[in-house]
LUMLUMVEX-466309 format. One record per residue: x, y, z of N, C-alpha, C in turn. Coordinates in steps of 0.1 Angstrom, whole numbers, always signed. Layout:
// residues N
R/n.u/n.v/n.w/ca.u/ca.v/ca.w/c.u/c.v/c.w
R/X/Y/Z/X/Y/Z/X/Y/Z
...
This chain:
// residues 274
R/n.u/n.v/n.w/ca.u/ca.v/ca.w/c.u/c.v/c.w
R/+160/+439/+444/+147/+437/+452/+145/+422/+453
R/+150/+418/+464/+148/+405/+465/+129/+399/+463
R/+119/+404/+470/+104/+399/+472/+104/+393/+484
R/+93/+387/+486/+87/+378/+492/+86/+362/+485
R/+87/+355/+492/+83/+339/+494/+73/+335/+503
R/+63/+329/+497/+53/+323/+505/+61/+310/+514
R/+66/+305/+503/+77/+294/+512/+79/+294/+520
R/+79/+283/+534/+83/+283/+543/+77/+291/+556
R/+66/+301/+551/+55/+308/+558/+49/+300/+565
R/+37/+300/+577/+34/+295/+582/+19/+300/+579
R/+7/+298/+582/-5/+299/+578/-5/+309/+581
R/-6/+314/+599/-5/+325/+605/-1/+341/+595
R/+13/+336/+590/+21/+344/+583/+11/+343/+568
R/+10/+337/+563/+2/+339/+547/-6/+347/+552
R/-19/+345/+562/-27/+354/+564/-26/+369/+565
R/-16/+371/+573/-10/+385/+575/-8/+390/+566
R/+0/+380/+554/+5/+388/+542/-6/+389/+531
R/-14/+383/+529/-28/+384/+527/-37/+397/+524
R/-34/+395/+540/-42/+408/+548/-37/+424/+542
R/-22/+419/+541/-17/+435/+534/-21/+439/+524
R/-14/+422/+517/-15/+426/+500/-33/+433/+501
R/-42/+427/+499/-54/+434/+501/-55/+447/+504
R/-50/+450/+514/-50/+467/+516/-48/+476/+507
R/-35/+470/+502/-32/+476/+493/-38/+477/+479
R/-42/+467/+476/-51/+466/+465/-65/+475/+465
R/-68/+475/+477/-79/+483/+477/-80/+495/+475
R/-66/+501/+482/-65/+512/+486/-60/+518/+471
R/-51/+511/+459/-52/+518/+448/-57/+511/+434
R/-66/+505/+437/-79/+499/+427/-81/+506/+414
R/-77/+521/+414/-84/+527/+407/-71/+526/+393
R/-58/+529/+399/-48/+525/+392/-44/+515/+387
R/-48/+503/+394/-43/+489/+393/-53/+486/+380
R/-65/+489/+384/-79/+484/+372/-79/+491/+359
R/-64/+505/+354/-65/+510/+345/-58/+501/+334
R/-63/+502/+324/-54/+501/+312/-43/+513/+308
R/-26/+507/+302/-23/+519/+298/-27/+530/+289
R/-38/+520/+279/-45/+528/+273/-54/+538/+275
R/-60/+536/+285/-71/+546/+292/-63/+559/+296
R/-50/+560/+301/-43/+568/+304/-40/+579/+294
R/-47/+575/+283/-50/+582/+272/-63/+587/+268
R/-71/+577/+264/-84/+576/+259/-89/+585/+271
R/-87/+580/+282/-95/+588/+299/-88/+596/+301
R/-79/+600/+299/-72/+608/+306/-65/+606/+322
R/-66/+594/+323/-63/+590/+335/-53/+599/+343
R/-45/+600/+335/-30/+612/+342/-34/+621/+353
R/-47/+628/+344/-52/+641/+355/-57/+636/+368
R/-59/+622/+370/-64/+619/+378/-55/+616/+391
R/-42/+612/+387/-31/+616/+399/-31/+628/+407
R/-27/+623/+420/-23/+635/+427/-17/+642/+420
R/-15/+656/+424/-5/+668/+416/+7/+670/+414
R/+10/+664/+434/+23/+661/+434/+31/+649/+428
R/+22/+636/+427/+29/+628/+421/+31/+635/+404
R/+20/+641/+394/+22/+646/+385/+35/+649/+379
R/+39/+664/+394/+48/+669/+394/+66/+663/+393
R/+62/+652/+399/+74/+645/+404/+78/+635/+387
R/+63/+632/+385/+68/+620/+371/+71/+624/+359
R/+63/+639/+363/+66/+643/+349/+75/+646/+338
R/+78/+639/+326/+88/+641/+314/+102/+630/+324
R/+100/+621/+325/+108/+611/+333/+105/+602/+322
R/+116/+598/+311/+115/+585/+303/+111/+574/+310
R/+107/+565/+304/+101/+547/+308/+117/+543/+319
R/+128/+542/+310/+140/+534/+317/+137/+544/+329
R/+139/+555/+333/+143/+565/+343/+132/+559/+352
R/+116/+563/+352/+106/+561/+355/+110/+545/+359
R/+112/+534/+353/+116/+522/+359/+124/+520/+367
R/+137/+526/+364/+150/+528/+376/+147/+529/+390
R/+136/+542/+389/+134/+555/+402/+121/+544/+407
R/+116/+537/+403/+100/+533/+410/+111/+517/+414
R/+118/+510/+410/+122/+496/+408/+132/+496/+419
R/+142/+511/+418/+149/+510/+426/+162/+501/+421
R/+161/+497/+408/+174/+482/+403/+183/+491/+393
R/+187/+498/+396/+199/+502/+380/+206/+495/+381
R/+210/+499/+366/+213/+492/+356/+231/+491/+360
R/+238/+482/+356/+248/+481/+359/+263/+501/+354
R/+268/+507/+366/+270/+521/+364/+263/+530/+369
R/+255/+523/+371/+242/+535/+368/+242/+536/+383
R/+230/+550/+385/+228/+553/+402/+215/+561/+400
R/+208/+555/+408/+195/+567/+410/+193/+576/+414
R/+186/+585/+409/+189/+602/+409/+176/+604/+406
R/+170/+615/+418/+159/+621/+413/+157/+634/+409
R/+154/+632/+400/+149/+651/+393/+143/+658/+402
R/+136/+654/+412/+130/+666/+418/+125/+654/+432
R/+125/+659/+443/+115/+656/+457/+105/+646/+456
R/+104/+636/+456/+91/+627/+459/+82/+628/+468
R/+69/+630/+466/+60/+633/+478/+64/+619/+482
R/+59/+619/+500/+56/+612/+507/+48/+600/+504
R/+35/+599/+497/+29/+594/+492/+31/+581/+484
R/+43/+590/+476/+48/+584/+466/+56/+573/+466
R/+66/+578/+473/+77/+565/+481/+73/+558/+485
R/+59/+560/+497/+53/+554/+502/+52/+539/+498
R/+38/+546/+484/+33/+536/+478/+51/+523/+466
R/+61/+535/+472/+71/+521/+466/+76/+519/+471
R/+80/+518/+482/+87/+508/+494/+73/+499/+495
R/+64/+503/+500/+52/+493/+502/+51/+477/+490
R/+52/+485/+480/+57/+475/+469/+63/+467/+465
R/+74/+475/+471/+89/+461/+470/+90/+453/+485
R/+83/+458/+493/+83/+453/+504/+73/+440/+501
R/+65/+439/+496/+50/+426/+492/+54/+426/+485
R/+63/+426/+475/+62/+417/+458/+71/+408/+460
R/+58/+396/+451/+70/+380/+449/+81/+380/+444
R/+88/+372/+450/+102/+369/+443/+100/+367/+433
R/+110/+371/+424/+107/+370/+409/+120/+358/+405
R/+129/+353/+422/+138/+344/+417/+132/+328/+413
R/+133/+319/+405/+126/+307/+407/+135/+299/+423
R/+119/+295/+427/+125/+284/+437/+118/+271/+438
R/+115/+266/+429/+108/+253/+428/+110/+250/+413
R/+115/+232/+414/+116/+229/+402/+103/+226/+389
R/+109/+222/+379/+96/+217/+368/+88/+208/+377
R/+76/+207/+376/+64/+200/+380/+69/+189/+375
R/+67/+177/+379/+67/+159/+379/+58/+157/+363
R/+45/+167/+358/+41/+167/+348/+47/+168/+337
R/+57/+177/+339/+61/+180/+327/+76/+178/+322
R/+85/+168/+335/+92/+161/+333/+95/+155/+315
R/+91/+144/+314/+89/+142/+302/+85/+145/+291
R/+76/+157/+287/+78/+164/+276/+71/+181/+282
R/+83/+189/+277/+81/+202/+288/+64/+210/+278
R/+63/+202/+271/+50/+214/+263/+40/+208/+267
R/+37/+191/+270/+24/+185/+274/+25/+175/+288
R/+11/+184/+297/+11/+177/+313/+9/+168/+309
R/+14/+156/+315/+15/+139/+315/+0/+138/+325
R/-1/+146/+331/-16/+143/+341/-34/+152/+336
R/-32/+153/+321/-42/+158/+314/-39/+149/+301
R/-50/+147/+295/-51/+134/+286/-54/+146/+271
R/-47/+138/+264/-43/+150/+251/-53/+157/+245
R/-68/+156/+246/-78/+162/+243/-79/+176/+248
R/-78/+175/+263/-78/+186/+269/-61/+195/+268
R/-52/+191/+265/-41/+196/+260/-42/+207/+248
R/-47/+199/+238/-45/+209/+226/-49/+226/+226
R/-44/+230/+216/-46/+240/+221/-42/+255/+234
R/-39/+243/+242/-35/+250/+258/-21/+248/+257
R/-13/+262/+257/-2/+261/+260/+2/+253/+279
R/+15/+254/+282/+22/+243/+291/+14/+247/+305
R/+20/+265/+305/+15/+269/+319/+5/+268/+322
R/-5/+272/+308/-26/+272/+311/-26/+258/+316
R/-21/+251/+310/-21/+234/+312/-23/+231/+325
R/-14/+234/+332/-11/+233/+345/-16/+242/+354
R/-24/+254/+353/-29/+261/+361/-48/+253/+359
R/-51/+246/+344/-65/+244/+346/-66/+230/+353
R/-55/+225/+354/-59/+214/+361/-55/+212/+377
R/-48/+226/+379/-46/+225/+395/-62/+228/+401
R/-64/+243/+391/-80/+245/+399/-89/+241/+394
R/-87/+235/+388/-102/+225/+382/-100/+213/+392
R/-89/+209/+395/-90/+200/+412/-92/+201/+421
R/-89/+217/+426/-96/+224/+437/-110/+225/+434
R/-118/+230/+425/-128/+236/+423/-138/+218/+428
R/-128/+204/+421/-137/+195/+425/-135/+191/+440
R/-128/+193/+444/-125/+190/+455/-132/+197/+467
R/-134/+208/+465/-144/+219/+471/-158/+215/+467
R/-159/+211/+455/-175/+208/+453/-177/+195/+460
R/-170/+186/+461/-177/+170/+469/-178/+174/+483
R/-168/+182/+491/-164/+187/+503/-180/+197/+507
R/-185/+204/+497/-197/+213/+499/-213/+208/+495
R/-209/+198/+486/-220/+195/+477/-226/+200/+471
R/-220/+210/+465/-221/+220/+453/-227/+210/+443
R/-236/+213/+434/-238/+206/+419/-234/+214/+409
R/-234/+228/+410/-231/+234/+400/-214/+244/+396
R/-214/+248/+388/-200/+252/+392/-204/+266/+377
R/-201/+280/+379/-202/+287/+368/-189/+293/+366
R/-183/+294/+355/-169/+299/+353/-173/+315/+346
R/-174/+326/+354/-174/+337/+350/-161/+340/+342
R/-164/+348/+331/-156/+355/+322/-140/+338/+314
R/-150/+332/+307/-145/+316/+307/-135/+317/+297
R/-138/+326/+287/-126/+330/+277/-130/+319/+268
R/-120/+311/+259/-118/+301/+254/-127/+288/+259
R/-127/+286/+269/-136/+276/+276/-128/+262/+280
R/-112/+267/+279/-102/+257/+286/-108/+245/+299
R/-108/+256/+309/-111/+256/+325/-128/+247/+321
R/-134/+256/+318/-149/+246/+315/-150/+235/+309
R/-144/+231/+300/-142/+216/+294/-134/+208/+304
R/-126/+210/+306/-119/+200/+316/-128/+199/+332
R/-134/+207/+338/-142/+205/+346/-155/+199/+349
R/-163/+200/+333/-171/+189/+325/-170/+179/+324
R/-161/+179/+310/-156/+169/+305/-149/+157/+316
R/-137/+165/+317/-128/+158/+329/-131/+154/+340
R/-140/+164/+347/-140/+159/+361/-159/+158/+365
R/-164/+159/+358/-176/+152/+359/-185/+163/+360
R/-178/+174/+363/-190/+187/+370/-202/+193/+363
R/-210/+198/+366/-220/+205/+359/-214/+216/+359
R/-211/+224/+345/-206/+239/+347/-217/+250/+333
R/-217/+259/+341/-220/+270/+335/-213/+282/+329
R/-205/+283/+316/-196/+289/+312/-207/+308/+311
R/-200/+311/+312/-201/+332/+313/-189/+336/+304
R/-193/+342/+292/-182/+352/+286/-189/+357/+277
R/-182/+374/+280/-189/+388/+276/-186/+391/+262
R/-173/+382/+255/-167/+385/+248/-172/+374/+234
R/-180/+386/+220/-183/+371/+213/-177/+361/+204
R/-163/+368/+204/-152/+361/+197/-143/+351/+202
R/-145/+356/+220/-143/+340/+225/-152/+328/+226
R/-165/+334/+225/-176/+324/+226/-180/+317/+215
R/-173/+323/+203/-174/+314/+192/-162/+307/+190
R/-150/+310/+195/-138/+303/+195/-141/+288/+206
R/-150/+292/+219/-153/+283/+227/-160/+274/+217
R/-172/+277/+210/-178/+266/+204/-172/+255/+196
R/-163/+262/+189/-156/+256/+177/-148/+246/+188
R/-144/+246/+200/-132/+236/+209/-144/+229/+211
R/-151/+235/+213/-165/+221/+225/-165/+212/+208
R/-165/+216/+194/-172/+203/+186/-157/+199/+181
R/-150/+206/+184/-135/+196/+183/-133/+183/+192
R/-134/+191/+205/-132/+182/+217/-142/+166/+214
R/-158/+172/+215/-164/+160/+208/-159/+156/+201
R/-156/+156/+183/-153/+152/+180/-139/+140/+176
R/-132/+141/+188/-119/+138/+194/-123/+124/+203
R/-134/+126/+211/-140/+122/+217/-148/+107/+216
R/-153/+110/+204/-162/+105/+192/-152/+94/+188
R/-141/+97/+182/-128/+89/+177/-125/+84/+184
R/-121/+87/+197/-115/+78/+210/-127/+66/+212
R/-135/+66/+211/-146/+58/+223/-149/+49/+205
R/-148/+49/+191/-147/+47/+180/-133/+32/+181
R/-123/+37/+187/-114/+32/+187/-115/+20/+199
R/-122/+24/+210/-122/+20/+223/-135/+19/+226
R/-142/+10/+219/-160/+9/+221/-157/+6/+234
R/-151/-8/+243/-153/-10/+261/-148/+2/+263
R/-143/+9/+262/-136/+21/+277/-152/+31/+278
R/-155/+28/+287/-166/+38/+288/-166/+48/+304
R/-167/+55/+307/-165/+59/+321/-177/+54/+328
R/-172/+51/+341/-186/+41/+347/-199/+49/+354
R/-210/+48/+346/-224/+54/+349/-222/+68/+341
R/-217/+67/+334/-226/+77/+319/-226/+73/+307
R/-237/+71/+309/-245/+71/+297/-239/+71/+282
R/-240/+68/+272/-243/+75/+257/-251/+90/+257
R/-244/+99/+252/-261/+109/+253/-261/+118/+262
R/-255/+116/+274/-255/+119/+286/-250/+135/+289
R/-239/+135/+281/-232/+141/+283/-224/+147/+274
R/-223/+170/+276/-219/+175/+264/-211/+183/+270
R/-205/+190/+260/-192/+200/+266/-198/+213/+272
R/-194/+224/+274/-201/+236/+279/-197/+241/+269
R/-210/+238/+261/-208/+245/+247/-215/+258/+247
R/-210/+266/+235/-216/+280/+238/-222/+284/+225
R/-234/+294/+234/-250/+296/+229/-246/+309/+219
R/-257/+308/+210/-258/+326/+203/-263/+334/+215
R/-256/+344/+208/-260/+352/+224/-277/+357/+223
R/-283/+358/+239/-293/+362/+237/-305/+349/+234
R/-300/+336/+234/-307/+327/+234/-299/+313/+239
R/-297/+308/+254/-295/+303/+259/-298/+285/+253
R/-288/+278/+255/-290/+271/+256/-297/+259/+262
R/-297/+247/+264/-309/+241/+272/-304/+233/+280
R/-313/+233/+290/-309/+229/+307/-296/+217/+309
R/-284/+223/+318/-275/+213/+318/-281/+199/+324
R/-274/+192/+323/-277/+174/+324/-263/+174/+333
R/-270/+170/+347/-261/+169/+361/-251/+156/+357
R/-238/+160/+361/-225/+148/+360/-229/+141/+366
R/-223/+125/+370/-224/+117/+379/-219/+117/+387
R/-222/+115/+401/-206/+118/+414/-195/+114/+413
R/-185/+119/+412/-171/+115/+409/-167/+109/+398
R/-175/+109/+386/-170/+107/+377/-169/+113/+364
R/-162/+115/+352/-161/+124/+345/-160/+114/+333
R/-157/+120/+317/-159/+113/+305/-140/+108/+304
R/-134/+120/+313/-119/+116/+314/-116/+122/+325
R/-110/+112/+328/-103/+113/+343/-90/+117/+339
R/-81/+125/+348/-67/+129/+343/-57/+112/+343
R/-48/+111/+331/-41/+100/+330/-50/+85/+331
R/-63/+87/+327/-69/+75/+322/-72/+76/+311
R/-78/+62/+306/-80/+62/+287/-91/+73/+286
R/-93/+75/+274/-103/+81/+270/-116/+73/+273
R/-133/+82/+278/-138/+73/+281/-152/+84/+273
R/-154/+89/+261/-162/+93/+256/-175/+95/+255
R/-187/+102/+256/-198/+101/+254/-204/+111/+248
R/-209/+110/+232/-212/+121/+227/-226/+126/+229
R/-233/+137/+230/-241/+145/+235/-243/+156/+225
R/-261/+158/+220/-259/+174/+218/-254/+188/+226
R/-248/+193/+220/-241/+205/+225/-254/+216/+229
R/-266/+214/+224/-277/+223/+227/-287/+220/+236
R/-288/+208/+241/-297/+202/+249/-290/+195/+257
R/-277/+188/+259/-270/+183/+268/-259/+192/+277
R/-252/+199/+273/-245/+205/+277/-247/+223/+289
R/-241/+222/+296/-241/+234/+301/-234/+245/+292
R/-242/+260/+294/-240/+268/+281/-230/+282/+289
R/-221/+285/+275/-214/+298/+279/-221/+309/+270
R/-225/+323/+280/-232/+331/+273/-223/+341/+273
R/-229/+351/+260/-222/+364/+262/-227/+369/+275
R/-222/+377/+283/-226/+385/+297/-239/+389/+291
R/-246/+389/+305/-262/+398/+300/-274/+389/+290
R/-269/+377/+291/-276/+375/+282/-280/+360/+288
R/-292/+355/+290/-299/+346/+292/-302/+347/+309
């Protein structure tokens, strides 16, 4: 199953393919949004068609992967136990027809040239912690996200379901933004807290080390991480970034300002709550 490549597409063509992928998503949302677990706990099974039922039923994982993948195994040949509805095929040719290449076609990022576990274009604060790929995905869209904010004049920015609070610190911290962290989960939001008084305190040391480096037009005080609240009692009013500027810019010194986490910072809540 070779896939798809966006490569070399033309806008026109992304759109189109877009357009599919979407359909299709829509059209089986109900399976896509399951856990395999649910398939238990819910019963989800019964909720297949009959005929697909029919067709999957008592088909091992390898077999079941073979007959849906279409890739055997070297000898091997696909064989089906019994008739595939219409439906069924359907929904797997449609499949292999839109799914990405799973071949690599682009080399290591320029970031990660010189040491493959830390981006050279994220300054070691915001590193820790974040393995290579998160590395590299929070600082692509945490550039988009600024880049769309000066383009709109957005002041605010909320990161629904923020997890750890990766993406939110570097968009604070880093890139100057006012953010509003959201997470439903309260084991990440205490895992988030504990990074926001690391980070400070990292922060604290750098600007300790480097009293001149200061980022130009913030303040002392000014500025705190998107630290996160007990749930059910919100935090207090974030304190707007400066335009285009942040406490660390990617691949500049450290330029630190410490801040209460309760009264400076923009807050991540459990869902539902504030």
């Amino acid at each position: 199953m070779s896939g798809v490549s966006a490569r070399g597409l033309s806008p026109e063509q992304r759109r189109q393919l877009a357009v599919k992928l979407t359909r299709v998503l829509a059209r089986y949302r109900p399976i896509l949004d399951a856990y395999i677990i649910e398939f238990f706990t819910d019963n989800l099974w019964a909720t297949l068609p009959g005929s697909w039922q029919e067709a999957l039923d008592g088909l091992k994982p390898p077999q079941l992967a073979t007959q849906l993948l279409g890739v055997p195994g070297e000898g091997e040949v696909v064989r089906y136990s019994s008739v595939w509805p219409l439906s069924l095929l359907a929904l797997k040719s449609t499949a292999c027809a839109l799914a990405f290449t799973r071949t690599p076609g682009f080399q290591t990022p320029s970031e990660f040239l010189e040491n493959p576990s830390q981006s050279s274009r994220l300054t070691a604060p915001f590193r820790k912690h974040v393995r290579p790929k998160k590395q590299h995905e929070i600082r692509r869209l945490g550039e988009l996200v600024k880049k769309l904010s000066d383009l709109t004049g957005c002041t605010q920015v909320v990161d629904i379901g923020s997890g750890q609070g990766h993406l939110s610190r570097f968009m604070s911290l880093g890139l100057g933004l006012t953010v509003k962290s959201v997470e439903g989960d309260p084991r990440l939001v205490e895992r988030a807290q504990r990074l926001d008084q690391e980070l400070l305190q990292a922060l604290e040391k750098e600007e300790k080390r480097h009293p001149q480096v200061r980022a130009a037009g913030t303040p002392a005080g000014r500025a705190g991480p998107p630290a996160a609240a007990e749930s059910g009692r919100p935090a207090g009013p974030p304190v707007p970034g400066e335009p285009g500027g942040g406490l660390l810019q990617p691949g500049a010194a450290a330029c630190p300002a410490s801040g209460d986490a309760d009264s400076a910072g923009p807050a991540a809540l459990p869902s539902g709550a504030g």
